[in-house]
C-alpha positions as CSV (number, residue, x, y, z in Angstrom):
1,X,-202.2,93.8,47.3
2,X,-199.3,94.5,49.5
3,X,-199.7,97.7,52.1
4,X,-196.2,99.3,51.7
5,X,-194.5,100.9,55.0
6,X,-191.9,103.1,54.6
7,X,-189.2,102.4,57.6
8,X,-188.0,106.0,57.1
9,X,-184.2,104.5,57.2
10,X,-181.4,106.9,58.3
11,X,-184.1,109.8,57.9
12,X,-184.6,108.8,54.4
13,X,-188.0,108.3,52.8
14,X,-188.3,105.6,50.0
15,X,-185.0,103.5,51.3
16,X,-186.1,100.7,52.9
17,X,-189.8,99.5,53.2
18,X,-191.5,96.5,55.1
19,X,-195.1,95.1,53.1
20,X,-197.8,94.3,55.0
21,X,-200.1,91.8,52.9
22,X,-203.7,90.4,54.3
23,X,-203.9,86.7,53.9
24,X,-206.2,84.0,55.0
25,X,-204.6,83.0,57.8
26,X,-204.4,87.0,59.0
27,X,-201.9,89.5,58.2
28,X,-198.4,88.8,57.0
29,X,-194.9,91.0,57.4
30,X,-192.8,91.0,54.7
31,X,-190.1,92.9,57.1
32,X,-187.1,94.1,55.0
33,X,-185.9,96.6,57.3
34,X,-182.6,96.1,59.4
35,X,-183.4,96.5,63.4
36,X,-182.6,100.2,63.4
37,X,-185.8,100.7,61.7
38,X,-188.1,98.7,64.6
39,X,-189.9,101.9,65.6
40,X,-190.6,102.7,62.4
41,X,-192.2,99.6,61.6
42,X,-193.7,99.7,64.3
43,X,-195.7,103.2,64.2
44,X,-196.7,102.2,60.3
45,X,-198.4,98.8,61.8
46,X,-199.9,100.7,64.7
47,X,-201.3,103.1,62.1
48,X,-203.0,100.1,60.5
49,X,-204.2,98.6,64.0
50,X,-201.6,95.4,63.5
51,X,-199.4,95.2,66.8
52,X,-195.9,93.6,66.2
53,X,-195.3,90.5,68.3
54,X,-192.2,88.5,68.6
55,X,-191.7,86.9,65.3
56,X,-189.1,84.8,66.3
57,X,-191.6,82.2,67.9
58,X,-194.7,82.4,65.3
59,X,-194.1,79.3,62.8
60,X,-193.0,77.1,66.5
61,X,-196.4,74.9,66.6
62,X,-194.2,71.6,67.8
63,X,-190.7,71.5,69.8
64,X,-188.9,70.0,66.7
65,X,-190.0,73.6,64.7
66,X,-187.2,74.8,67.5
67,X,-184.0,74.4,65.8
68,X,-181.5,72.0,67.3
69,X,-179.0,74.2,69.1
70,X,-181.9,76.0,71.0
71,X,-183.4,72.7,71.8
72,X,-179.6,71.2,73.3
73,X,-179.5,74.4,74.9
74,X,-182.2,73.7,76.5
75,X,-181.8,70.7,77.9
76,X,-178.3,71.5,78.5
77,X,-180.3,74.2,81.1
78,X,-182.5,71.4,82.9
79,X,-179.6,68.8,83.0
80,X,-177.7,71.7,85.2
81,X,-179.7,73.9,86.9
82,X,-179.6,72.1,90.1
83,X,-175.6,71.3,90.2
84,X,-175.5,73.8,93.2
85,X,-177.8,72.0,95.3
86,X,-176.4,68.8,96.2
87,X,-179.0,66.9,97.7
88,X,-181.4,67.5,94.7
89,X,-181.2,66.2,90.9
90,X,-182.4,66.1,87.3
91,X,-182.8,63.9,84.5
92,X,-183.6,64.7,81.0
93,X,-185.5,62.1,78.9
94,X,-185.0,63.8,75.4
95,X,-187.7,65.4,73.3
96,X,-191.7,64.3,72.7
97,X,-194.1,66.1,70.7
98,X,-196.9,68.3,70.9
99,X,-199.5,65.4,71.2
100,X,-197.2,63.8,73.8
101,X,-196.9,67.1,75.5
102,X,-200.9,67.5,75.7
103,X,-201.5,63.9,76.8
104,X,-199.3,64.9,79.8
105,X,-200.9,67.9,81.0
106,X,-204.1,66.0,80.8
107,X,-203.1,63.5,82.5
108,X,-201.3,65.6,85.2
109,X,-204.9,67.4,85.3
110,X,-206.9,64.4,85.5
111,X,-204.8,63.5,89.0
112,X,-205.7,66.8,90.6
């Protein structure tokens, strides 16, 4: 059964509510609230011993869950970042996966 939180909006009780819902992968937010009611939302999950983390980033598990603009902007990022110091470059080589990404690191561990 969904917990309801009241975001108190504009002072008002019973405007605007956010659910909180257990599941079996841990508790979900159902957030309904505009951003004006963040500390509301926040005191009802602290009430309920659920801190509120950056949402944004929890369904990323793999750099193609990022979506494309964030990922050109990105790279756009590395390709540049050193344009002020001459004697120095970059090179992007596109985007791997997660696996990929793990065989790296294990790799560049297995060298130390």
């Amino acid at each position: 059964m969904p917990e309801l939180i009241d975001l108190h909006h504009m002072g008002h009780e019973r405007t605007v509510a956010s659910y909180l819902l257990d599941t079996d992968d841990g508790p979900a937010l159902f957030d309904c609230g505009p951003t004006t009611t963040i500390d509301a939302l926040k005191a009802g999950l602290a009430e309920r011993e659920v801190a509120l983390g950056d949402p944004s980033f929890e369904r990323i598990r793999d750099i193609h869950d990022v979506n494309s603009e964030l990922r050109d902007e990105i790279e756009h990022f590395f390709q540049r970042y050193k344009d002020l110091e001459p004697t120095k470059r970059t090179e992007t080589r596109g985007w791997g996966n997660r696996s990929e990404a793990a065989e790296i690191l294990a790799q560049a561990r297995a060298r130390r």
